[in-house]
Residue, then its C-alpha position, 0 to 999 in steps of 0.5 A: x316832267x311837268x303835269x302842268x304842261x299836259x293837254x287834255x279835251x274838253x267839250x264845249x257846253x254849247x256846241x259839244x265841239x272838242x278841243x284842248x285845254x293846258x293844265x295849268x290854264x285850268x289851274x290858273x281860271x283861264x277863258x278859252x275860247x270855243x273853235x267852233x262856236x266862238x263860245x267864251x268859256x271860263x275854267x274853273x279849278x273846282x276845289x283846288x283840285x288840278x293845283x293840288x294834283x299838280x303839286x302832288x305830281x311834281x313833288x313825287x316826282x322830285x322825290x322819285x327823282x331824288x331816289x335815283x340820284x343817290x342809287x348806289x352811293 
C-alpha cells in the first residue's frame, strides 16, 4: 500500500466548492484547478509534512511487511 496514492478533499479558498486532491500532487506542489470556479490553486506541502508522512508510511509499511514474511521460520 502506497499512501501516496490516497485522496482527500479539499475546499477551494474562493468558492468553497470541494473536491480531491492526490497525495502525492500535494507533495509534488502541484496546481489544481477549482471544478467550479476555474480557481488555480497552488498546493503547498508546508513543512515537508505530506513527504515525510509518506515516507514514514511506506517505511512502516515495509518494515510490517518484512515481519510477516519471515513469520515462523
Amino acid at each position: 500500500m502506497d499512501l501516496s496514492s490516497l485522496w482527500f478533499e479539499i475546499e477551494c479558498p474562493k468558492c468553497s466548492y470541494q473536491f480531491d486532491v492526490k497525495l502525492s500532487d500535494v507533495k509534488a506542489g502541484k496546481t489544481v484547478f477549482c471544478h467550479n470556479c476555474k480557481l488555480s490553486i497552488k498546493l503547498v506541502d508546508g513543512e515537508a509534512s505530506a513527504h515525510r508522512a509518506i515516507e514514514t508510511f511506506n517505511s512502516e509499511m515495509n518494515k510490517l511487511d518484512n515481519i510477516f514474511k519471515n513469520f515462523g521460520k
